[in-house]
DRENMARBA-970935 format. One record per residue: x, y, z of N, C-alpha, C in turn; residue in three letters. Coordinates in nm, 2 decimals, decimal comma. Example, Ala and Ser with C-alpha at 12.3 -4.5 7.8 and 13.67 -1.06 7.14 Angstrom:
<sites>
<site n_xx="1,32" n_yy="-0,57" n_zz="0,78" ca_xx="1,23" ca_yy="-0,45" ca_zz="0,78" c_xx="1,32" c_yy="-0,33" c_zz="0,78" type="ALA"/>
<site n_xx="1,28" n_yy="-0,22" n_zz="0,71" ca_xx="1,37" ca_yy="-0,11" ca_zz="0,71" c_xx="1,29" c_yy="0,00" c_zz="0,79" type="SER"/>
</sites>
This chain:
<sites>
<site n_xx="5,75" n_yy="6,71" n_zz="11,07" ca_xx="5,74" ca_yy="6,84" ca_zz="11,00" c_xx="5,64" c_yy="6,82" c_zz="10,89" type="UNK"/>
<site n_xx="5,53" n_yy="6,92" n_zz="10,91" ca_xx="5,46" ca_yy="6,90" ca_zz="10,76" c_xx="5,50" c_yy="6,94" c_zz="10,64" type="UNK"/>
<site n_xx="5,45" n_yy="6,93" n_zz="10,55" ca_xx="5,45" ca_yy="6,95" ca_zz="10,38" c_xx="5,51" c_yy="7,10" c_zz="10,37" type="UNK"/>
<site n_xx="5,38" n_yy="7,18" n_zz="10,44" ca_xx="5,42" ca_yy="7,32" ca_zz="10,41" c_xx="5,57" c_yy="7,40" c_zz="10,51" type="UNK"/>
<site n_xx="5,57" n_yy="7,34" n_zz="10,65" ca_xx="5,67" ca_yy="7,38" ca_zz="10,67" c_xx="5,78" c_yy="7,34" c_zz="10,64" type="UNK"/>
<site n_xx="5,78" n_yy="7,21" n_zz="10,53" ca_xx="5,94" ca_yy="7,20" ca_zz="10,45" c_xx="5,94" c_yy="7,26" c_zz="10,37" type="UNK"/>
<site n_xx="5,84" n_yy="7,30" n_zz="10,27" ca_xx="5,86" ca_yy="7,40" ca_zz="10,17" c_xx="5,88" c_yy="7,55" c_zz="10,25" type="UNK"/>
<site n_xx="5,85" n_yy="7,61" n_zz="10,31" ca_xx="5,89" ca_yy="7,75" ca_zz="10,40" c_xx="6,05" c_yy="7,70" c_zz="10,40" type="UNK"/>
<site n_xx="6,08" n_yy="7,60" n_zz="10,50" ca_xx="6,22" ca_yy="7,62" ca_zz="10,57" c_xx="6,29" c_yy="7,56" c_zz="10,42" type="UNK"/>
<site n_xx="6,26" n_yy="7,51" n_zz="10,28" ca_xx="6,34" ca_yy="7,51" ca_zz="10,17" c_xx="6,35" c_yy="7,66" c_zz="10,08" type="UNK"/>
<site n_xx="6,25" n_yy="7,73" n_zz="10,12" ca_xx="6,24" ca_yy="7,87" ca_zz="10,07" c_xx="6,33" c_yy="7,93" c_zz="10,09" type="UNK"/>
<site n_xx="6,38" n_yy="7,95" n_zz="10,24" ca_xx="6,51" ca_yy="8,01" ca_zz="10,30" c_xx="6,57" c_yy="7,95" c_zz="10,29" type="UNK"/>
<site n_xx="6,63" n_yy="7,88" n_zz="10,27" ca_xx="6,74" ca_yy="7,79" ca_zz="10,20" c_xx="6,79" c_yy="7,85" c_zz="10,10" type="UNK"/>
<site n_xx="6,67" n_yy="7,86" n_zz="9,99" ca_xx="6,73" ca_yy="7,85" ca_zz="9,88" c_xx="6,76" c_yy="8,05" c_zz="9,88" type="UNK"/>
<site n_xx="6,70" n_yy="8,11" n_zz="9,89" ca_xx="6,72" ca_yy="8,25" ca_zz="9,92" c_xx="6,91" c_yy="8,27" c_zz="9,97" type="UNK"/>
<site n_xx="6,91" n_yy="8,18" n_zz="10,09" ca_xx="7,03" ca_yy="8,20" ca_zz="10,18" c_xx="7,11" c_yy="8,16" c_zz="10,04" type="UNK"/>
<site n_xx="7,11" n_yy="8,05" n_zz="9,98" ca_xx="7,19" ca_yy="8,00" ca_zz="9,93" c_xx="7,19" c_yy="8,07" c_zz="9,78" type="UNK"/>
<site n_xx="7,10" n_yy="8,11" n_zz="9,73" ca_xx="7,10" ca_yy="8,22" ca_zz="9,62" c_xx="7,20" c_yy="8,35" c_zz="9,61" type="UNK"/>
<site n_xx="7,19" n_yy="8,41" n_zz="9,76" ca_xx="7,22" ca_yy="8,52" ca_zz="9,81" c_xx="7,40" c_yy="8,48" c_zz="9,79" type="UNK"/>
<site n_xx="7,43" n_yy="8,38" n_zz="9,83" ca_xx="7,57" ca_yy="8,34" ca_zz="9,83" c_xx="7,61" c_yy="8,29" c_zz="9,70" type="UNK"/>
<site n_xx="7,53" n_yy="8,28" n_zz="9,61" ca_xx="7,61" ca_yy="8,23" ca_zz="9,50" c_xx="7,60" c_yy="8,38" c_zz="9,40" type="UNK"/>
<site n_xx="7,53" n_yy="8,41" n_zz="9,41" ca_xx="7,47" ca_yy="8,58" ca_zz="9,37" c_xx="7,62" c_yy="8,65" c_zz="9,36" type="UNK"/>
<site n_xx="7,61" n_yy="8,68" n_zz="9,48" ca_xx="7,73" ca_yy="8,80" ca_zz="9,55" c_xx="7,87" c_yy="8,78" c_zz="9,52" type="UNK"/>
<site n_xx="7,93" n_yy="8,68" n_zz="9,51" ca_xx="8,06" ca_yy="8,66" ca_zz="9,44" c_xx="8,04" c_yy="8,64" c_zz="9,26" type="UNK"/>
<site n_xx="7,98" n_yy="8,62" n_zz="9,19" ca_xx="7,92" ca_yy="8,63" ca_zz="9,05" c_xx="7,92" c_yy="8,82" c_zz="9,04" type="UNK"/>
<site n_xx="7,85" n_yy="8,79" n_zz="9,08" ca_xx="7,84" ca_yy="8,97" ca_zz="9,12" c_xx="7,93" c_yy="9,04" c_zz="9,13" type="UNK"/>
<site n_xx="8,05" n_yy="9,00" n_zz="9,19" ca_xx="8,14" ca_yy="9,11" ca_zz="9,18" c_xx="8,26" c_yy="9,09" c_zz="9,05" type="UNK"/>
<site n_xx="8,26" n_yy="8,94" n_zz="9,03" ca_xx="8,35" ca_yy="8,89" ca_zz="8,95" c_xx="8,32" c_yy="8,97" c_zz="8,79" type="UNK"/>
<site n_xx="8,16" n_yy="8,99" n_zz="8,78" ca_xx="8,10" ca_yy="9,05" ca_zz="8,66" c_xx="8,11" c_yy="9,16" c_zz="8,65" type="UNK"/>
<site n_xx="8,11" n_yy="9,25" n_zz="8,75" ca_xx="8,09" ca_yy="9,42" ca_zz="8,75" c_xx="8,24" c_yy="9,45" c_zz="8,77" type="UNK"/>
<site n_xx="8,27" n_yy="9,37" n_zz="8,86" ca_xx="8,43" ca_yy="9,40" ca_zz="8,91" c_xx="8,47" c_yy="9,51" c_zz="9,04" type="UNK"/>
<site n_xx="8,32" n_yy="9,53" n_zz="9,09" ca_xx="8,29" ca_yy="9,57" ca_zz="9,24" c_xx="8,18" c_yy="9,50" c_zz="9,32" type="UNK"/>
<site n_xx="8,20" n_yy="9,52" n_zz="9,47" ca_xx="8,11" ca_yy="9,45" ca_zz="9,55" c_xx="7,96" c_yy="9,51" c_zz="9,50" type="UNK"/>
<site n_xx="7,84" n_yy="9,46" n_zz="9,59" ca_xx="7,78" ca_yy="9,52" ca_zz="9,57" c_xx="7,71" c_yy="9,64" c_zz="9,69" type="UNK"/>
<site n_xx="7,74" n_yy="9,63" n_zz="9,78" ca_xx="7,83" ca_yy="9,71" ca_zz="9,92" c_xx="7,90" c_yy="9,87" c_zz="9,83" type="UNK"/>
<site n_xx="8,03" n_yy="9,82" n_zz="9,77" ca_xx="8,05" ca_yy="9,96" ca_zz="9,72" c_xx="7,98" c_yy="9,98" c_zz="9,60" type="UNK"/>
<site n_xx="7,88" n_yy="9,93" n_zz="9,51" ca_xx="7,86" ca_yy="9,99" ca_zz="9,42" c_xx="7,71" c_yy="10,09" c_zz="9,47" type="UNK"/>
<site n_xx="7,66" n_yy="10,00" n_zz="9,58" ca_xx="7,55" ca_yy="10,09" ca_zz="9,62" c_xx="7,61" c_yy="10,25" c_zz="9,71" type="UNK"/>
<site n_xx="7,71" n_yy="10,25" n_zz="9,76" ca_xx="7,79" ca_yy="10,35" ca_zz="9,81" c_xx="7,82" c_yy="10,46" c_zz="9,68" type="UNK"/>
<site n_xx="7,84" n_yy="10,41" n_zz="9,62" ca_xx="7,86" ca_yy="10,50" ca_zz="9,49" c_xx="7,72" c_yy="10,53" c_zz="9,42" type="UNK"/>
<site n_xx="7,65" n_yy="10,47" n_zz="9,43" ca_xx="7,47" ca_yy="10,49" ca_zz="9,33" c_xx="7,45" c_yy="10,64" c_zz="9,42" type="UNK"/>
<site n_xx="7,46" n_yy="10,62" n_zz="9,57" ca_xx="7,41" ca_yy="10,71" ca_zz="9,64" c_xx="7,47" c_yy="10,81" c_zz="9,64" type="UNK"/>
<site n_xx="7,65" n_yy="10,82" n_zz="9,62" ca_xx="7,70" ca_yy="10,91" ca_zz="9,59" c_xx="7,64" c_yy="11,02" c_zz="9,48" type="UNK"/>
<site n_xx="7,62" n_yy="10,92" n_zz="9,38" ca_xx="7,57" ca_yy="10,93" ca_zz="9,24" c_xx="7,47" c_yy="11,00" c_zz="9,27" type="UNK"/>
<site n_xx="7,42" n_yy="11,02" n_zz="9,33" ca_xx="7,24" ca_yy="11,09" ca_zz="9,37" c_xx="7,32" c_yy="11,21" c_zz="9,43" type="UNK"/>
<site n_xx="7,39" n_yy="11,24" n_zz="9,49" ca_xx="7,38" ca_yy="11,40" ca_zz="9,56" c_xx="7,49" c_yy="11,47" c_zz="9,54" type="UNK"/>
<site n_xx="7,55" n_yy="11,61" n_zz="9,56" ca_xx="7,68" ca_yy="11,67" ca_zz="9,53" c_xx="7,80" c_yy="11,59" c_zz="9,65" type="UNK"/>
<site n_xx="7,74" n_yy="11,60" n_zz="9,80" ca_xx="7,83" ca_yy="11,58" ca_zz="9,91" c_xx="7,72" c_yy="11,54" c_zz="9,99" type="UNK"/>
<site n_xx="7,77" n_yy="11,44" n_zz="10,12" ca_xx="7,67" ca_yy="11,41" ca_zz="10,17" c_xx="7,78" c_yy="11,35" c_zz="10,32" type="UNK"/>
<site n_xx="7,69" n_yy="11,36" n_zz="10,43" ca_xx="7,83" ca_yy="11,35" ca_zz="10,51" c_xx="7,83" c_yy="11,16" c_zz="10,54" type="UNK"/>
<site n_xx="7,94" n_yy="11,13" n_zz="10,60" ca_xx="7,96" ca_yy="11,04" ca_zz="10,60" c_xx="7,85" c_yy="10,93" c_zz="10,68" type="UNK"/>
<site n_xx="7,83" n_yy="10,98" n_zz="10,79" ca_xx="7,72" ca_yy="10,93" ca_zz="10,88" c_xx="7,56" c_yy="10,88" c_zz="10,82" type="UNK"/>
<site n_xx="7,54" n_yy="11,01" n_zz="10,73" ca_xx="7,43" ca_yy="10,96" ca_zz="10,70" c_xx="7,40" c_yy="10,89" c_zz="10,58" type="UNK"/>
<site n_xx="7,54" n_yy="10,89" n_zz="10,48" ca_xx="7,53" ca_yy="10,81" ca_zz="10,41" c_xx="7,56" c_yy="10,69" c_zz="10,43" type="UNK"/>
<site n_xx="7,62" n_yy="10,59" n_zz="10,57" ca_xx="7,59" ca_yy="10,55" ca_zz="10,64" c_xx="7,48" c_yy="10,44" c_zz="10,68" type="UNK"/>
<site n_xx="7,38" n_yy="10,56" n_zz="10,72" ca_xx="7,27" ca_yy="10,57" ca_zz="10,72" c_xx="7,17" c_yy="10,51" c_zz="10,60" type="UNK"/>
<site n_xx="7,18" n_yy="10,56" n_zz="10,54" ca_xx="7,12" ca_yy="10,55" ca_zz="10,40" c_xx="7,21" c_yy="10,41" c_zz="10,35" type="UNK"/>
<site n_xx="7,27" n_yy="10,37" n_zz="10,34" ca_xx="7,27" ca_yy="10,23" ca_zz="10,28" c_xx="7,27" c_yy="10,14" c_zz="10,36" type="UNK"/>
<site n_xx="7,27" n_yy="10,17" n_zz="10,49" ca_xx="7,25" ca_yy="10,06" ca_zz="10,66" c_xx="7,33" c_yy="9,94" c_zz="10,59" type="UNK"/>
<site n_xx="7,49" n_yy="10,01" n_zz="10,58" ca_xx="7,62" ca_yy="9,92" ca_zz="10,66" c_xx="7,67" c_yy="9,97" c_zz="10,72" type="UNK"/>
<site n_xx="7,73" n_yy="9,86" n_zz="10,85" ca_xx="7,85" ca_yy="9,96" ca_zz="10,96" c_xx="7,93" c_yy="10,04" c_zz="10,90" type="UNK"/>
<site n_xx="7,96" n_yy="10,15" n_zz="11,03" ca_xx="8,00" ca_yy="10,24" ca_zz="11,02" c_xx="8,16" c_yy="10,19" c_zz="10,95" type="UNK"/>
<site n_xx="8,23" n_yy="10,12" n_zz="11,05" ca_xx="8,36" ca_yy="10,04" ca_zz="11,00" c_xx="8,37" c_yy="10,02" c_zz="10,84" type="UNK"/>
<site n_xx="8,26" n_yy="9,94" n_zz="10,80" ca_xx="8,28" ca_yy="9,89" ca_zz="10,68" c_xx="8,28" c_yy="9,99" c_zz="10,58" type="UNK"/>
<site n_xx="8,17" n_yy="10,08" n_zz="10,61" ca_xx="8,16" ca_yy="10,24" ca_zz="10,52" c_xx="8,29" c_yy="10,32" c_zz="10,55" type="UNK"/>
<site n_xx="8,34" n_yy="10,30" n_zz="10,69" ca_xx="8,46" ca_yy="10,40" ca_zz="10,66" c_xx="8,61" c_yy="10,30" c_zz="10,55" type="UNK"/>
<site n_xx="8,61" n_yy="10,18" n_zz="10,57" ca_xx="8,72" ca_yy="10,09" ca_zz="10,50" c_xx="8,70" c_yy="10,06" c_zz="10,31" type="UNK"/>
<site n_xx="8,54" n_yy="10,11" n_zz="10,33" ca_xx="8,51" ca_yy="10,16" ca_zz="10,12" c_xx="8,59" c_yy="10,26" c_zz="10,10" type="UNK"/>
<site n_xx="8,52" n_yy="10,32" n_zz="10,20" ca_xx="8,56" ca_yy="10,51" ca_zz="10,14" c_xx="8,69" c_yy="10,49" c_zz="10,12" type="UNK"/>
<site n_xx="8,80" n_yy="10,45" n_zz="10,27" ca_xx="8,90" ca_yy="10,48" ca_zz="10,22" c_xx="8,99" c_yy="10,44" c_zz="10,09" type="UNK"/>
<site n_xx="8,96" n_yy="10,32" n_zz="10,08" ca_xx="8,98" ca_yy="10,24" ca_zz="9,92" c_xx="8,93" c_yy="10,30" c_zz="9,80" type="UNK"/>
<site n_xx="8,80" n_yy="10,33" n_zz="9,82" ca_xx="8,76" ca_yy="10,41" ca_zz="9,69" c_xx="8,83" c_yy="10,56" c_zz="9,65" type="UNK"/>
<site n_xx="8,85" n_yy="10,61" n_zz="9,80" ca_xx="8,95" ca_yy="10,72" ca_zz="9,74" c_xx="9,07" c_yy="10,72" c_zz="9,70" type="UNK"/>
<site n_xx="9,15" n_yy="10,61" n_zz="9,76" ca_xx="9,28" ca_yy="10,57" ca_zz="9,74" c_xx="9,26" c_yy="10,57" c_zz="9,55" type="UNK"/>
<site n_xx="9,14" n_yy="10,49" n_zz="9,52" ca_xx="9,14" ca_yy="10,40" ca_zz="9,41" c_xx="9,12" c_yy="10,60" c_zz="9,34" type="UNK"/>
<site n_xx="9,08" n_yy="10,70" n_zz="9,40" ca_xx="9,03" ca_yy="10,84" ca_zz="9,28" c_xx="8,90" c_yy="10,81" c_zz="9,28" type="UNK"/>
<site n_xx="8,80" n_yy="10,74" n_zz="9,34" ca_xx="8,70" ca_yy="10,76" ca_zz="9,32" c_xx="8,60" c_yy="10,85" c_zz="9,41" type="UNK"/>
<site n_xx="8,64" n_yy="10,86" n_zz="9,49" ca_xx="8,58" ca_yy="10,96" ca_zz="9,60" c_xx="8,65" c_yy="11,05" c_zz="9,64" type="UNK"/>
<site n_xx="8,59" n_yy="11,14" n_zz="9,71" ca_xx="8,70" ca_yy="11,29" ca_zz="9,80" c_xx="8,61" c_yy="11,26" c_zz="9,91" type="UNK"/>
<site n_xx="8,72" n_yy="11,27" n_zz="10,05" ca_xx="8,60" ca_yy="11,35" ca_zz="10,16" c_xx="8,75" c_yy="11,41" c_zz="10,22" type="UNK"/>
<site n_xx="8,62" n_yy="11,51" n_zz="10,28" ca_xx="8,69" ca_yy="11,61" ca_zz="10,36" c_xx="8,61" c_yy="11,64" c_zz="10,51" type="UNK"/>
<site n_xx="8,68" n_yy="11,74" n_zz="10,61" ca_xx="8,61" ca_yy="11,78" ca_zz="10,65" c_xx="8,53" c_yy="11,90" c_zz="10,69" type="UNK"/>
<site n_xx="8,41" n_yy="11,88" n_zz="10,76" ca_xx="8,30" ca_yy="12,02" ca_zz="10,70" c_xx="8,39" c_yy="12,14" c_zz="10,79" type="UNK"/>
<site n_xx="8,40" n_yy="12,24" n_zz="10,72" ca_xx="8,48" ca_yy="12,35" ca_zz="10,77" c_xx="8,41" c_yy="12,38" c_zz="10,86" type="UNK"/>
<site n_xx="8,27" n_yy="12,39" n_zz="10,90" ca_xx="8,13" ca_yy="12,44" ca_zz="10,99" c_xx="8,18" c_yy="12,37" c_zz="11,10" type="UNK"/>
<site n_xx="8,18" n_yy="12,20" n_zz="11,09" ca_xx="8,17" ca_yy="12,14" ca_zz="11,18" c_xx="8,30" c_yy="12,01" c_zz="11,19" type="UNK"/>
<site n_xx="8,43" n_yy="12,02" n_zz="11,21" ca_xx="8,54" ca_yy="11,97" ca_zz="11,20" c_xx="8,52" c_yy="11,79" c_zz="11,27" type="UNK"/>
<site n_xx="8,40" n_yy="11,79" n_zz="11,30" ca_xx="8,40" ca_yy="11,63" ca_zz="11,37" c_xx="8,34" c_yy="11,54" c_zz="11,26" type="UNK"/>
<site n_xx="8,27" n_yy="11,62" n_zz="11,16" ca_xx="8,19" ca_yy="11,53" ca_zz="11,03" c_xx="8,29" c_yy="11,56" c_zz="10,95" type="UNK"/>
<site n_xx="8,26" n_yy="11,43" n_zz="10,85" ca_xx="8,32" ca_yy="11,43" ca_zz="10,69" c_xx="8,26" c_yy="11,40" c_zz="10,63" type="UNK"/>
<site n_xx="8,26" n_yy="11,50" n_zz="10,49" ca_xx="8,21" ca_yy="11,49" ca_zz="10,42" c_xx="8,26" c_yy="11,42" c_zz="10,29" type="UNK"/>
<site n_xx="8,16" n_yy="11,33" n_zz="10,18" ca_xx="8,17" ca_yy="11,26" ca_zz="10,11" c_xx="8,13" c_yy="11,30" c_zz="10,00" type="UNK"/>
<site n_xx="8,20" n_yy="11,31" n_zz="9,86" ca_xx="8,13" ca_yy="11,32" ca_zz="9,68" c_xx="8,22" c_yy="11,22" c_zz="9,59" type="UNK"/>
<site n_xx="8,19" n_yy="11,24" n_zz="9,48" ca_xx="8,23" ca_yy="11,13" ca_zz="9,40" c_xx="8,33" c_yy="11,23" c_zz="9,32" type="UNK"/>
<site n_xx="8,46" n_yy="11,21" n_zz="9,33" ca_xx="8,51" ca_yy="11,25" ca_zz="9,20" c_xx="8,46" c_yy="11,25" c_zz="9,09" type="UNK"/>
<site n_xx="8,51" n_yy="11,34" n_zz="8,99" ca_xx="8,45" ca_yy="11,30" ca_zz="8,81" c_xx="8,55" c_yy="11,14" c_zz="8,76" type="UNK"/>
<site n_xx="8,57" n_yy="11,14" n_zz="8,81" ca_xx="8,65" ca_yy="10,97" ca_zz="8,81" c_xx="8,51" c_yy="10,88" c_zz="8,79" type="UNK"/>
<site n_xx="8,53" n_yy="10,90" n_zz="8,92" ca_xx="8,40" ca_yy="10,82" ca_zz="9,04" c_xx="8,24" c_yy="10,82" c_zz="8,99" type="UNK"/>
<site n_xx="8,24" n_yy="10,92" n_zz="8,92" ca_xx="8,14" ca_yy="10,96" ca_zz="8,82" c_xx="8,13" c_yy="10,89" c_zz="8,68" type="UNK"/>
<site n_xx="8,24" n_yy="10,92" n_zz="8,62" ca_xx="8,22" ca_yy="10,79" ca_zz="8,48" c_xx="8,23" c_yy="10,62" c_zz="8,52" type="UNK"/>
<site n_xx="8,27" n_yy="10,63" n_zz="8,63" ca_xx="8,33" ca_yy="10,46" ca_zz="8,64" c_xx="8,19" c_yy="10,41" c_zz="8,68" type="UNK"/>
<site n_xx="8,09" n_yy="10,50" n_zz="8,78" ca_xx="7,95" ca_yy="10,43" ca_zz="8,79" c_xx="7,87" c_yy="10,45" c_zz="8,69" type="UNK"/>
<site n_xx="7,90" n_yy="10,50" n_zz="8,57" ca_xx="7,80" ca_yy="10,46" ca_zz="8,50" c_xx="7,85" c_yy="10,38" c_zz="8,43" type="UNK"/>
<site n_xx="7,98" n_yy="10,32" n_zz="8,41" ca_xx="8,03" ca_yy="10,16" ca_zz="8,34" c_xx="7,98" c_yy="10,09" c_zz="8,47" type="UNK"/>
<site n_xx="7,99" n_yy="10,06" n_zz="8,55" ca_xx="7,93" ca_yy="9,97" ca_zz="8,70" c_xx="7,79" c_yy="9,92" c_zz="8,67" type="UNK"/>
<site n_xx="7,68" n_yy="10,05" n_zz="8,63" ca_xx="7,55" ca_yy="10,03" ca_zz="8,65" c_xx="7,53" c_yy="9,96" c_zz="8,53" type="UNK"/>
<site n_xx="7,63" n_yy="9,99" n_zz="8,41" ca_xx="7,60" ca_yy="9,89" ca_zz="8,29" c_xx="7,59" c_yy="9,71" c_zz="8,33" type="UNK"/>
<site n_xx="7,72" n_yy="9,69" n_zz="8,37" ca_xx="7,79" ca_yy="9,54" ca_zz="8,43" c_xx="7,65" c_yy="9,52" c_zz="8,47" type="UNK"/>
<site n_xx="7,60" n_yy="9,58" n_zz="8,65" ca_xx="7,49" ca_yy="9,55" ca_zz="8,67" c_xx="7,38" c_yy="9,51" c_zz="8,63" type="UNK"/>
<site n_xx="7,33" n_yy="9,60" n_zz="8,54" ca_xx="7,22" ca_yy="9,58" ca_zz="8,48" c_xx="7,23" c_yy="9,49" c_zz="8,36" type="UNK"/>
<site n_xx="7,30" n_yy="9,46" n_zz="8,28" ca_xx="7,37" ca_yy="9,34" ca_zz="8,26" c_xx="7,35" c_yy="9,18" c_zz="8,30" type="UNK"/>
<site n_xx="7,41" n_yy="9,18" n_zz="8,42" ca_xx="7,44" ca_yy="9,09" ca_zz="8,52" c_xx="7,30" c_yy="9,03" c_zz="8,56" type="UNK"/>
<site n_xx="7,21" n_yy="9,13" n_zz="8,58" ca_xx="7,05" ca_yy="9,13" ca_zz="8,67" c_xx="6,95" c_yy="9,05" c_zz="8,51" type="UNK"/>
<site n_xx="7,02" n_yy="9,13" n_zz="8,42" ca_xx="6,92" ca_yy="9,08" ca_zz="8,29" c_xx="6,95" c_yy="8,93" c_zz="8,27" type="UNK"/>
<site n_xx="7,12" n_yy="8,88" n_zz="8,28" ca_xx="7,12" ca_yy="8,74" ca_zz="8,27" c_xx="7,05" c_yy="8,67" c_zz="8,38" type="UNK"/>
<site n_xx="7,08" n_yy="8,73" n_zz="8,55" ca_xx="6,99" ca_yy="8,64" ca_zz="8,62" c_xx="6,79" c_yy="8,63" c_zz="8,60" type="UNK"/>
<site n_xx="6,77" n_yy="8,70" n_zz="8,54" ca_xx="6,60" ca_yy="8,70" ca_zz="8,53" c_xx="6,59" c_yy="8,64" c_zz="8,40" type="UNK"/>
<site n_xx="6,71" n_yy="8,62" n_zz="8,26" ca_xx="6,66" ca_yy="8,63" ca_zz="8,18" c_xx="6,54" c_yy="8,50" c_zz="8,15" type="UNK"/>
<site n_xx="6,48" n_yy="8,41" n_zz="8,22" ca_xx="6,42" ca_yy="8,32" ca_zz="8,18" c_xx="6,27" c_yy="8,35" c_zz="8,27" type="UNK"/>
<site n_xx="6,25" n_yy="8,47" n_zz="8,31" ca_xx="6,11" ca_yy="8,52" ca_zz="8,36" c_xx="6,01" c_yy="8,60" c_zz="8,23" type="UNK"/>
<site n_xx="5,91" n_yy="8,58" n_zz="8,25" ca_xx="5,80" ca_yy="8,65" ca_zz="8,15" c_xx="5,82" c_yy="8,78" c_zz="8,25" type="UNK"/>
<site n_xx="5,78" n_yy="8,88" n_zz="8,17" ca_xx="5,76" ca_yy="9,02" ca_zz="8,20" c_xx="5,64" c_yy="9,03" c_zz="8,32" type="UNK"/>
<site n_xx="5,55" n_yy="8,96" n_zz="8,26" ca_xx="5,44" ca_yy="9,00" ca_zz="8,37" c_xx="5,49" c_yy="8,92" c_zz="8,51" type="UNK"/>
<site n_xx="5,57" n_yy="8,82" n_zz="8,51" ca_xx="5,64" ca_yy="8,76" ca_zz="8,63" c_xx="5,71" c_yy="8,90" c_zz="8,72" type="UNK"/>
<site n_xx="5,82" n_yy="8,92" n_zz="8,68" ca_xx="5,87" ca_yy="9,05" ca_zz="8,79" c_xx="5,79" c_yy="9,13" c_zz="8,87" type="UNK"/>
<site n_xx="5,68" n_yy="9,19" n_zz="8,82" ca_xx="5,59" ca_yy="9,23" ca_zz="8,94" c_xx="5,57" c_yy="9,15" c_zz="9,04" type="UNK"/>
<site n_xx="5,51" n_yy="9,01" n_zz="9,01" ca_xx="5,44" ca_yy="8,93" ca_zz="9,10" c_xx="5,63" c_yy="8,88" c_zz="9,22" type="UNK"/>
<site n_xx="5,74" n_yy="8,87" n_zz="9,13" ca_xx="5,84" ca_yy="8,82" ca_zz="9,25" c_xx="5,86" c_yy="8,95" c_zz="9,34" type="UNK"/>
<site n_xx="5,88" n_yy="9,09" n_zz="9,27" ca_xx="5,92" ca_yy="9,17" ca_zz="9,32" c_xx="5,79" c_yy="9,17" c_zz="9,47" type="UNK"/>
<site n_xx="5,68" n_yy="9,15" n_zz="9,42" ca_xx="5,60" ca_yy="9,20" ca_zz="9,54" c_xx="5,63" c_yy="9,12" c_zz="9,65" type="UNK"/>
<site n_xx="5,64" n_yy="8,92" n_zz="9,61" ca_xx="5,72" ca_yy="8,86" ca_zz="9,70" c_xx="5,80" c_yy="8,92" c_zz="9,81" type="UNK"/>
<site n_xx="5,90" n_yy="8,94" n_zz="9,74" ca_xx="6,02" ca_yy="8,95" ca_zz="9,78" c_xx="6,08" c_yy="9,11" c_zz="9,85" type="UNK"/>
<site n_xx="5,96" n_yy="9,18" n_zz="9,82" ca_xx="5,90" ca_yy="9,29" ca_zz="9,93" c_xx="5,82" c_yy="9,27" c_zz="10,03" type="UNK"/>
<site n_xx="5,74" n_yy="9,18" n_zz="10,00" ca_xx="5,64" ca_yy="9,11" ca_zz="10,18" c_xx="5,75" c_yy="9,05" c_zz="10,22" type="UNK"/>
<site n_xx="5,83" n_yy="8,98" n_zz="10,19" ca_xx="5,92" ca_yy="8,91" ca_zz="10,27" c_xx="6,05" c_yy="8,97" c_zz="10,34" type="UNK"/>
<site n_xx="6,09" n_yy="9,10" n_zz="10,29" ca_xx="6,16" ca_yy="9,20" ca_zz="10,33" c_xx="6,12" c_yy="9,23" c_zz="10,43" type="UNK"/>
<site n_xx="5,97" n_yy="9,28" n_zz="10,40" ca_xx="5,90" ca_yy="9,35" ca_zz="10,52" c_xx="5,89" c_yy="9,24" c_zz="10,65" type="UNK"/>
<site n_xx="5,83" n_yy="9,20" n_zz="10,64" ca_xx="5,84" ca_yy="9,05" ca_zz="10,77" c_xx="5,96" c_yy="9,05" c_zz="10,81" type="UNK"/>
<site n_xx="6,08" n_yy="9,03" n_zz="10,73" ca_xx="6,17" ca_yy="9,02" ca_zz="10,83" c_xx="6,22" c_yy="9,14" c_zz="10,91" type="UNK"/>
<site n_xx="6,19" n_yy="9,27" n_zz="10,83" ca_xx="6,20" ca_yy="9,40" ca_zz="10,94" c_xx="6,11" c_yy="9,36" c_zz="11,06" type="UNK"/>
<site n_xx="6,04" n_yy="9,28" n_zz="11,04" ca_xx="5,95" ca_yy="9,27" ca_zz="11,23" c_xx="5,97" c_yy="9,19" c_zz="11,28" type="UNK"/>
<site n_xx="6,07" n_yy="9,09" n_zz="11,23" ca_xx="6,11" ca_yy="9,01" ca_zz="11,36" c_xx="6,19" c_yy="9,08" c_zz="11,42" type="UNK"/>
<site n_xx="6,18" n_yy="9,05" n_zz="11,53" ca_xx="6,33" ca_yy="9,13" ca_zz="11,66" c_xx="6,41" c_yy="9,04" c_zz="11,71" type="UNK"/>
<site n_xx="6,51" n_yy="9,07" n_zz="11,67" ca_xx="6,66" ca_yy="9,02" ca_zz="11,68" c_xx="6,74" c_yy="9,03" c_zz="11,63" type="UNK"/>
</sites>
């Protein structure tokens, strides 16, 4: 193996392994996943939105979106109901609960995000973010 394909296959490594140390920090700080806190951001964006496409819009299974919701509403943070139009969809909003508790959430977060960057220069974040968007993108084109 040469030089450069050990640095490539230590790249993903450390990504893989970032991503795992990330994600439990992350919830322990905010005090939600990050799964339901993006379920709520998006809530946070619209009045009701049906369940499918919000779904859609955060691309997690359907399962797993349906086992948030139900928790989050147990928890008062959401309502769904069904569309009187159409009785096979449900629809999704955020309680006024659901509503103050993400904007203590997005605090934690942004928070949380400031201590993991805090040792980048300013003009750095552009240059990772672009990274770490080509690398996004690439992996949407592999197939499998």
């Amino acid at each position: 193996m040469n030089q450069s394909c050990a640095t490539k296959t230590h790249i993903a490594y450390t990504l893989r392994e970032l991503h795992n140390q990330i994600s439990p920090k992350f919830e322990r700080c905010t005090g939600i996943s990050q799964s339901r806190l993006e379920l709520l951001h998006h809530l946070y964006e619209v009045e009701e939105i049906s369940q499918t496409t919000l779904q859609k819009e955060v691309n997690i299974d359907s399962a797993a979106v349906t086992r948030h919701l139900k928790q989050l509403e147990l928890s008062g943070m959401v309502a769904r109901r069904k569309n009187p139009k159409d009785n096979r969809v449900t629809l999704v909003s955020l309680t006024d609960q659901g509503r103050n508790e993400i904007i203590a959430y997005r605090k934690e977060r942004d928070q949380f995000v400031s201590n993991l960057l805090k040792d980048f220069k300013e003009e750095e974040l552009p240059v990772l973010l672009d990274m770490l968007k080509r690398m996004q993108h690439n992996a949407d084109q592999i197939e499998g």
